[in-house]
N, C-alpha and C positions, 0 to 999 in steps of 0.2 A: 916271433914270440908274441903271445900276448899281453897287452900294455898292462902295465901294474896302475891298481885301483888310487886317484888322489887320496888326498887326507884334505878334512874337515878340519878349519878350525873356526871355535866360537867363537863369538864376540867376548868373550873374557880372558883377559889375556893368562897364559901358559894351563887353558883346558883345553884339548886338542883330543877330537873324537878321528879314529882311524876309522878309515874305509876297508881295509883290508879286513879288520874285525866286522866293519857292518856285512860286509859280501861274504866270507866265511860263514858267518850264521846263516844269512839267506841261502847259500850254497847248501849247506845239509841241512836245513829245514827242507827245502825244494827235491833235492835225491830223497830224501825221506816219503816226502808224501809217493813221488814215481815208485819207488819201493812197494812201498807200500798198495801200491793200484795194481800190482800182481799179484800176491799178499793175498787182497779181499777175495780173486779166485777163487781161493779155497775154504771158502767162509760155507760153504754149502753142504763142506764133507766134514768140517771140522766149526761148529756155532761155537764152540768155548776163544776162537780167536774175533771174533766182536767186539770184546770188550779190549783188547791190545791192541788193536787195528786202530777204532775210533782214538787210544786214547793216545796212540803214537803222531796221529794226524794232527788229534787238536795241539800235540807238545810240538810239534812242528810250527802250527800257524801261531802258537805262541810266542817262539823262537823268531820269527819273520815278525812277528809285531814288535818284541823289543828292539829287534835289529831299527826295523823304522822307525819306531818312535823316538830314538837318541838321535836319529837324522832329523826328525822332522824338530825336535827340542831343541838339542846343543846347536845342530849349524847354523853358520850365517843366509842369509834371506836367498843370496844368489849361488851357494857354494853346490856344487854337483859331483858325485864321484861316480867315475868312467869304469867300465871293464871290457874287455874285447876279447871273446874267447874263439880261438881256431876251430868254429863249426859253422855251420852254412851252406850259402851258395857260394862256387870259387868265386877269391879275389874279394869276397866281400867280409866273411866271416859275422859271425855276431856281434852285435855291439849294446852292449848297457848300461844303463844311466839312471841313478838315484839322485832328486831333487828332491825338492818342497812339496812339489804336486804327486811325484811318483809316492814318496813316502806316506804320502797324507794316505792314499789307496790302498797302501799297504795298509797302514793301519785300519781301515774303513771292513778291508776284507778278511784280515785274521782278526780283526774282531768279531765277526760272524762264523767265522772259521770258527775261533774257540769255541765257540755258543753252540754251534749246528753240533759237532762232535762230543760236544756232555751231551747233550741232547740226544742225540742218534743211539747214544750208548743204551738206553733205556726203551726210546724208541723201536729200534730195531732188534728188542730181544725176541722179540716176537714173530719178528716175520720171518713169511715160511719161507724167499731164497734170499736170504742177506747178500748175496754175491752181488747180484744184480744190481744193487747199490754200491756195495764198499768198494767193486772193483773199479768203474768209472770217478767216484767220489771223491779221491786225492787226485785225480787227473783234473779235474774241477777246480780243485782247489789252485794246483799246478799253473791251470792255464791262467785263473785271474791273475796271480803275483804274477808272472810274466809279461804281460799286456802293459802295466805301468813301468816296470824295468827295461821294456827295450825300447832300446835309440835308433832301431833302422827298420825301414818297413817287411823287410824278411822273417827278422824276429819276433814284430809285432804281430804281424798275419797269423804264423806258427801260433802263437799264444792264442788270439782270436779266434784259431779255427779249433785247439783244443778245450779251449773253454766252449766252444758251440757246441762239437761232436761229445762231449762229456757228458753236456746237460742235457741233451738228446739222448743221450741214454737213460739218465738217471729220470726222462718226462715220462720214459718207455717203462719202467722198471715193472709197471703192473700192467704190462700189454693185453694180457685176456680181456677188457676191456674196449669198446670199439670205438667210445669217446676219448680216450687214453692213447688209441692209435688213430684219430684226426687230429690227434693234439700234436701227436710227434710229426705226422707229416705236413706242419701247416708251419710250425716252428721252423723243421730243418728247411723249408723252402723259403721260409723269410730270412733263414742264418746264412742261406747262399746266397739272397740277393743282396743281401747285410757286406759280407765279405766282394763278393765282387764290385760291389760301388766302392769298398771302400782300396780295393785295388786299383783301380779307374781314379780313385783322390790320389792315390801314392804316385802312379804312372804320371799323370800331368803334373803333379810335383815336384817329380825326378828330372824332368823335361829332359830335353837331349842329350844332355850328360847324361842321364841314367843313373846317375848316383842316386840310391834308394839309404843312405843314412841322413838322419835326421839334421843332422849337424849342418849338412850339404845341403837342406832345405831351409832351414834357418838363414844360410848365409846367402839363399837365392833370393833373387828378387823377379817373382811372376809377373808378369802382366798381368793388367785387370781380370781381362777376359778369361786367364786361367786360372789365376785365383777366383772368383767368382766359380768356375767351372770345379773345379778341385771344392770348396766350401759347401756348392751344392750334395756333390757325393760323400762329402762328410757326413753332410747334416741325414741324407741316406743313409745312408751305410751305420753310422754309430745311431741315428735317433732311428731307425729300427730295432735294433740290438734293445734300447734304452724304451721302448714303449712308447715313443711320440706320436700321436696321430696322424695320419689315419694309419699307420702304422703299426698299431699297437694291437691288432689282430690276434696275434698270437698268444701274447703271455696272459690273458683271463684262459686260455683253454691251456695253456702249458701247467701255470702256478698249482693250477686243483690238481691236474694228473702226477705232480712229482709227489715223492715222499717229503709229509714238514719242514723237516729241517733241511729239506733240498729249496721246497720253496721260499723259506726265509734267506736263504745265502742266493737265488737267483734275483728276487725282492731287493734284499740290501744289500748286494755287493755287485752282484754280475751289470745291474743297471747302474751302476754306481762305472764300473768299468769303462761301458759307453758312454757315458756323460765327461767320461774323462779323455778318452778319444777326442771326443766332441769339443773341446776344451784345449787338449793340447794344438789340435789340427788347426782351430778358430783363431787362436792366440798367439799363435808359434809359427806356427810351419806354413801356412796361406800367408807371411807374408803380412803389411797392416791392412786389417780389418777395415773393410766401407761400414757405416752407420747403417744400410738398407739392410745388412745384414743382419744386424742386430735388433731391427725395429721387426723384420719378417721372424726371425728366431723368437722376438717376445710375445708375438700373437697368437704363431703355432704352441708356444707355453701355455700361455690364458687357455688358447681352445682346449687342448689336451688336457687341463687342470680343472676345467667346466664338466668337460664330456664325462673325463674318468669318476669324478665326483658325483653326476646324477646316476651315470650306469653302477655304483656304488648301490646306493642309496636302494636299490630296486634289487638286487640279488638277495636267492635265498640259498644260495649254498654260502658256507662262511669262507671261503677259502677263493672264491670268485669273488666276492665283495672286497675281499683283503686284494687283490689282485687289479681290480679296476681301481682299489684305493693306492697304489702304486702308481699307476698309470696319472692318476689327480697329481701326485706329491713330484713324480717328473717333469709334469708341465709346470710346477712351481720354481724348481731349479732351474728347469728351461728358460723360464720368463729371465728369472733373475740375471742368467748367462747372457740372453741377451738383449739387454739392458745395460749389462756391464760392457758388451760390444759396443754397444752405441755410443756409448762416454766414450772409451778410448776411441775410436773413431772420432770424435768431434773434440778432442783434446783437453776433458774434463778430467782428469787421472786421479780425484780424490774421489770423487760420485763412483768413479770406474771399478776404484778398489772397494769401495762399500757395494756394490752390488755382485761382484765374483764373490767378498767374502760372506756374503746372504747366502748365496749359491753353495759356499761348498759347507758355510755351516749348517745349511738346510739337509745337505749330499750327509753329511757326518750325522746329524739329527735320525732324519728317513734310518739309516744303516742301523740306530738301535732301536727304535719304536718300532718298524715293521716286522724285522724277524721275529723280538718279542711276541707281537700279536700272530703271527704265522704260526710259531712255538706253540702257543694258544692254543691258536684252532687244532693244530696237531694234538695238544694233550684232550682237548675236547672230543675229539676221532677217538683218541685212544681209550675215552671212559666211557664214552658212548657207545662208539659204533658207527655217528652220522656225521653228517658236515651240514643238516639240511637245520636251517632256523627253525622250522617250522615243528619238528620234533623235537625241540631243547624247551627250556627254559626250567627255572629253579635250580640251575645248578651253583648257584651262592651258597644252598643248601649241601651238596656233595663234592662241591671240590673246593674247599674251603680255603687250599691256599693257590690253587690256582686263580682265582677269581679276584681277588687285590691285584697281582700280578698284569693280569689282562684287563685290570680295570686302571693301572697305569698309563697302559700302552692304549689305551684308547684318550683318557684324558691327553697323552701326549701329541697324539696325531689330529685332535680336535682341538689343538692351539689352544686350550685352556692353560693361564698360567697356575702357579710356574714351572711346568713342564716344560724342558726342551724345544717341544711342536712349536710353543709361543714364541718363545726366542726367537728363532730362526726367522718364522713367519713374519713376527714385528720386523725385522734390519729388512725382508723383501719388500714389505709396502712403506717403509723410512727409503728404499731406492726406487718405488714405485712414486713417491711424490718428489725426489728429487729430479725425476726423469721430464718434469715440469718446464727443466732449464733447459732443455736441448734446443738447438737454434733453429732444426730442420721443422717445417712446419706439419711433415706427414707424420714425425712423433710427435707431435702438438696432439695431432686426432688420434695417434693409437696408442698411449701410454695412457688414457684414461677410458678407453675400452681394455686394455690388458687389465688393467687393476681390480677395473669392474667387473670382469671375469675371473679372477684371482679372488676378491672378497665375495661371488655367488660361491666359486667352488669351495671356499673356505667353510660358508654358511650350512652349504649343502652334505659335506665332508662332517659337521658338527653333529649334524640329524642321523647319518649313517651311523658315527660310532655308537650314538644315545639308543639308536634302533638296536642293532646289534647286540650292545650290552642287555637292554634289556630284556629284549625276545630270550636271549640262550643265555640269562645267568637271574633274572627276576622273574616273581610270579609264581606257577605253578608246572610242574611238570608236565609236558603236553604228551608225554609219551614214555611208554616204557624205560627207555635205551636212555631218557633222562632223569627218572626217576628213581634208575637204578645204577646210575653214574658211578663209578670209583676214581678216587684221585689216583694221580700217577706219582713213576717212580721218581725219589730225590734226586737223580740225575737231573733228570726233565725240569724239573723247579730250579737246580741250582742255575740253570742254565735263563732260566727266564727271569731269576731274582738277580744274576749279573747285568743285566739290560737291563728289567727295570730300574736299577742303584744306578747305573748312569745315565739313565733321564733324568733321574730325580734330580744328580748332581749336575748336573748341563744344564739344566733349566735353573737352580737355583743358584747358579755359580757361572753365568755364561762366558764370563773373561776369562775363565780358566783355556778352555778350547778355542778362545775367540785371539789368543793373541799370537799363535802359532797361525791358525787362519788368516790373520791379516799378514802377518809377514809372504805367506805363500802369493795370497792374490795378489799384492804389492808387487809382489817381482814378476806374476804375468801379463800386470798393465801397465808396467814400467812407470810405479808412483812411490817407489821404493825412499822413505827417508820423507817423504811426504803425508805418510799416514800414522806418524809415528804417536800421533794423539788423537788420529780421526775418531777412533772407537774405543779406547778404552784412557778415558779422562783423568790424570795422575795431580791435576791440583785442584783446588777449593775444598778441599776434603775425602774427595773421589780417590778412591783403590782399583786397582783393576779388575780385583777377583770380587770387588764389590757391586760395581755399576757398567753400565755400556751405554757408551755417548756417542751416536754415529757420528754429529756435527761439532764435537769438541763442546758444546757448552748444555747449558741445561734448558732448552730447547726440545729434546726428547732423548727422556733420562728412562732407562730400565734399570732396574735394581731387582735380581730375582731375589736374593737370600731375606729381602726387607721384604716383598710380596708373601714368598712362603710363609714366614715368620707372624707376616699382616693374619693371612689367611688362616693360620694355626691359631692363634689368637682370639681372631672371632668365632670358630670353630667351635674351638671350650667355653668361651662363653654362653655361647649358643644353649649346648648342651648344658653347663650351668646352671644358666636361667630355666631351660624346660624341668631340670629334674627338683628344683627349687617350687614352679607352679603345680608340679604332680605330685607332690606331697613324699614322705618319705619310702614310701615300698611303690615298686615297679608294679606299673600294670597291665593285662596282655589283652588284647581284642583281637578280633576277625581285619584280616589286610583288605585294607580299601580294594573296591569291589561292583565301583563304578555305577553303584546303586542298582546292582544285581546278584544278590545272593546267593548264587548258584556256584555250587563248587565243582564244577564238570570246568578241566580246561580249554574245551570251545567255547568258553563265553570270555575267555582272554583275545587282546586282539594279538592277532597274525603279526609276520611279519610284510605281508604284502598290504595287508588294509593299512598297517603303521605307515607305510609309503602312499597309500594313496593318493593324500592331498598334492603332494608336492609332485607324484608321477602323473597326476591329469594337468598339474598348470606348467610343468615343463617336458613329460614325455611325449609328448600325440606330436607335439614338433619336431624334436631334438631325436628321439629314440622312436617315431612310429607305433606310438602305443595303445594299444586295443584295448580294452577291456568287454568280454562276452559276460554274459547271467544269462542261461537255462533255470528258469522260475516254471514248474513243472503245475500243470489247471489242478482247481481244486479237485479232491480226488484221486487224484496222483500220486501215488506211494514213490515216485522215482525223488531220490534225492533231488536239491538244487544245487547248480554246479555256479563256479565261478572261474573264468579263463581270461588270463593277463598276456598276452604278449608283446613284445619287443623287438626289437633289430636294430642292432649296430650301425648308423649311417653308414660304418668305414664301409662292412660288405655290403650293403644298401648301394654304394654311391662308388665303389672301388673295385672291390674284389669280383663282385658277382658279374660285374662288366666284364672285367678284368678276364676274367675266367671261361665267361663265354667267350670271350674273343680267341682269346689264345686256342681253343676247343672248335670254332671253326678253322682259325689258321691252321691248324693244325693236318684238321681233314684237306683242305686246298694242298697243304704242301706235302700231304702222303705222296701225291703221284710225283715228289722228286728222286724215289728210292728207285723210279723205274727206266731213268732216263739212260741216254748212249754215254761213253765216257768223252764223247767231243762237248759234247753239252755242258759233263759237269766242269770238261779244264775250262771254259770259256767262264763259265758261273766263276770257276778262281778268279781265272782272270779279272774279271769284271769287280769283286770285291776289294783285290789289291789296287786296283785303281780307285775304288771309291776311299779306300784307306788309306792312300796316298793324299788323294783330295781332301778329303778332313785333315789332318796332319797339314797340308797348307793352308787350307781355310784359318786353323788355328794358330798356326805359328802368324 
């Protein structure tokens, strides 16, 4: 029989949240959305079920959020409620487990859940095979809640490999496309080398027992050599998944090919999922954590948070900017995770839990300003027609409430306070300077290169959204398709005006989220009762939902709701005073104009000359960046051309090896399909002996 689900109780005595209720919800929310992934089917012969489809989905991930958010609220720091149900592999059955981290996921991913499904509702009235999305789309959903609810790696795999082959379809949904189908095939060969490493971390976890539940890894104790080995295929396997470099190959060519509201829930939730792998595997199940781990974790952060940031900064499709601007925002959580390894490793457990809870309120941050601006770009597709910078701009003028909305979500991912971005950002460089304390002297040298790669990408992340915004929403119409923009349906908006409101409020109220947060990280670097004032300050006049005090004193004090309030303040004055100097009746001129009066929009700048400056002083190195001018002799009626190219170090430096290689091995090892069958038992042979020999090499 299957073990009956514990019960919660709070820290207040005689309020007792039941498990059995939380898994009940979660239980038909989950057959719901499964339902429903046959359902969308028929969305091709019948478009009037679109709108019951999406909106059964989002009532679903609604249902899965309150279930977790009472878990992540009412319970105590360390309480976890079990379920085991009679399905699986024999003798092992399923096994699940909602905590502090699982639940926190949950919420991170039906909140996007909700958003993507108002959203899609509008979105996809349009398209000509709706199937192609709705049918995979709750199986998406499906797989993320799964991935943080199971406790063995049986269940976990399942989850993982349905959340891969979902998004693999929905990357494919527009396959006539030939860019659209390098996208799915480059994806689904990074989601198998993704899953097979991270089989290769479970199997040496499992060690000779075999035992693949969690529980039974927790209470091992590996040797170096295989944790060490195991932490590597993590850091595979899930920071592939998650966009780490040079890894991160795939989702700039994934992110554009899905439908919006797909890439905002692979954006904010799916990498969100992998970082949480990465997290439980780092902190849990390896066993305690070496400091090299954590010092190598925070580097590959920095670089991946540099990289993503300049190759930002240089795109002109909106939806590949937003995409490399992902791949920034993961190496920030990265740094911060490991950083947080580092302390516990060296037996800091206050620093320890300030830098997981940066990390995951960074992880909770990213989940609503990225799809927000994903959303965006989508509504911008949809009044347009393009995704390309280069043909927008002036749409402050036609999408009138789009454009607050999106100009939220950029303030908030360019750490401007007090938006959210800042928040989060400020507690990772407050654990970037405490990382000062470490005793080891190789973090002495790389905790102030990580920073400093950390505050370029920041810098550089700040010019991207300013680019962005301005190009496709300031200035003058550079093209028809913006010129002739129409805002989109209220769905669309409600959906991007729910994210924005919880920026607003997260940035201007950070202890609200900040104190569930810390109770989580507490309990995964075992500083539990110890951080019970590190961050949010309750005497000298300090509230929690007032201020956030990483070090308990006033040393460095954030106060968003005083900022906002600051900023509001000078604001109207501002304004004030100018309409005071200007006398009483308003007056209208010609818009600054660069001291070029010509109203042709080529005499606006690009979005590629807006990047210039800063793609000759850090692309020609980082990105291989060319710039060609064809300047045609006088006389010459041929236009003058200008040509920018790029290349990705990863495939530069990884792949395109990578790729040859495998593509001569490949021709070398045709002539084994021709060989006698003496030859191939001996080849057995010969392997099971090598895999015996590893196997004692390792033990």
């Amino acid at each position: 029989m299957p073990a009956q689900p514990s019960a919660h109780r709070t820290g207040d005595k005689g309020r007792i949240m039941s498990g059995v209720d939380q898994w009940a919800l979660i239980g038909v929310a989950q057959t719901t959305l499964l339902a429903l992934a046959v359902g969308g089917c028929l969305t091709n012969r019948r478009p009037v079920l679109i709108v019951p489809l999406y909106a059964l989905a989002g009532l679903a991930c609604l249902i899965t959020l309150i279930a977790a958010l009472g878990a992540l609220l009412t319970a105590a720091p360390d309480a976890a409620s079990r379920l085991v149900l009679p399905v699986g592999l024999p003798d092992i059955r399923s096994h699940l487990r909602l905590d502090g981290l699982s639940a926190l996921l949950l919420v991170i991913v039906n909140t996007g859940g909700v958003a993507a499904c108002v959203f899609g509702i509008g979105y996809d009235a349009h398209a000509a095979q709706p199937a192609r999305v709705l049918a995979p789309f709750p199986l998406f959903l499906a797989g993320m809640n799964l991935v943080p609810l199971a406790d063995d790696a049986f269940t976990f795999l399942v989850g993982w490999e349905l959340m891969s082959l979902a998004s693999w379809l929905l990357v494919l949904a527009d396959h006539e496309h030939a860019d659209n189908r390098r996208a799915g095939l480059v994806y689904l060969s990074m989601a198998a080398f993704g899953a097979l490493a991270l089989l290769m971390a479970f199997g040496a976890l499992a060690g000779a027992s075999g035992s693949y539940t969690f529980d039974a890894m927790r209470a091992a104790t590996p040797s170096p050599r295989i944790a060490a080995l195991a932490a590597l295929a993590l850091v595979l396997g899930a920071g592939s998944k998650a966009g780490l470099a040079p890894l991160h190959v795939w989702l700039p060519l994934a992110h554009p090919a899905a439908p919006s509201h797909v890439s905002a829930l692979m954006s904010g939730a799916m990498t969100k999922v992998a970082l949480y792998a990465l997290m439980r595997g780092l902190l849990e199940l390896t066993g305690t954590p070496q400091w090299w781990w954590g010092g190598i974790l925070a580097v590959i952060g920095g670089l991946t948070a540099a990289l993503g940031a300049l190759q930002s900064l240089t795109q002109n499709d909106t939806k590949t900017l937003l995409a490399y601007s992902t791949i920034e925002n993961i190496g920030v959580i990265t740094a911060a995770l490991g950083l947080a390894i580092a302390f516990k490793a060296s037996g800091q457990r206050l620093e320890a839990g300030l830098a997981l809870t940066a990390a995951l309120f960074h992880a909770l941050n990213h989940a609503l300003f990225k799809p927000l601006l994903f959303l965006g770009a989508g509504a911008v597709l949809h009044g347009t027609g393009t995704r390309a910078l280069d043909r927008l701009g002036g749409l402050i003028h036609r999408l009138r409430w789009t454009t607050p909305l999106v100009l939220i979500g950029c303030l908030a991912i360019a750490a401007v306070p007090p938006l959210n971005g800042f928040a989060s950002e400020w507690l990772v460089f407050q654990s970037v300077l405490d990382a000062t304390s470490l005793a080891h002297w190789e973090m002495k040298f790389a905790t102030p290169v990580v920073g400093a790669l950390l505050a370029l990408a920041a810098a550089l992340a700040a010019a991207s959204f300013v680019r962005f915004f301005g190009i496709a929403f300031l200035g003058r119409p550079r093209d028809a398709a913006a010129a002739d923009a129409s805002e989109v349906a209220p769905s669309m908006l409600a959906a991007m005006a729910g994210l924005a409101t919880l920026c607003l409020a997260f940035g201007a109220l950070p202890g609200v989220p900040l104190d569930p947060l810390m109770r989580v990280a507490a309990t995964m670097v075992d500083a539990t009762g110890a951080m019970d004032r590190l961050l949010l300050g309750q005497g000298e006049g300090r509230t929690a939902w007032l201020a956030v005090a990483p070090h308990g004193d006033v040393t460095a004090v954030y106060a968003g709701l005083i900022a906002a309030l600051g900023l509001a303040a000078l604001t109207g004055l501002t304004v004030g005073l100018v309409s005071l100097a200007s006398g009483s009746r308003p007056r209208r001129g010609p818009a600054w104009d660069c001291g070029f009066p010509d109203p042709r929009p080529q005499t606006q700048y690009t979005a590629a000359s807006m990047a210039q400056p800063l793609r000759r002083i850090f692309g020609s190195v980082a990105l291989a960046a060319r710039d060609r001018v064809d300047m045609p002799a006088a006389g010459d009626t041929r236009p003058a051309t200008f040509t920018s190219t790029l290349r990705d170090p990863a495939w530069r430096y990884v792949f395109d090896p990578l790729t040859g290689l495998v593509g001569r091995a490949a021709d070398r090892l045709n002539a084994l399909q021709f060989l006698a069958i003496r030859v191939y038992l001996s080849l057995m042979f010969a392997a099971l002996i090598g895999l015996l020999a590893i196997v004692a090499i390792v033990r």
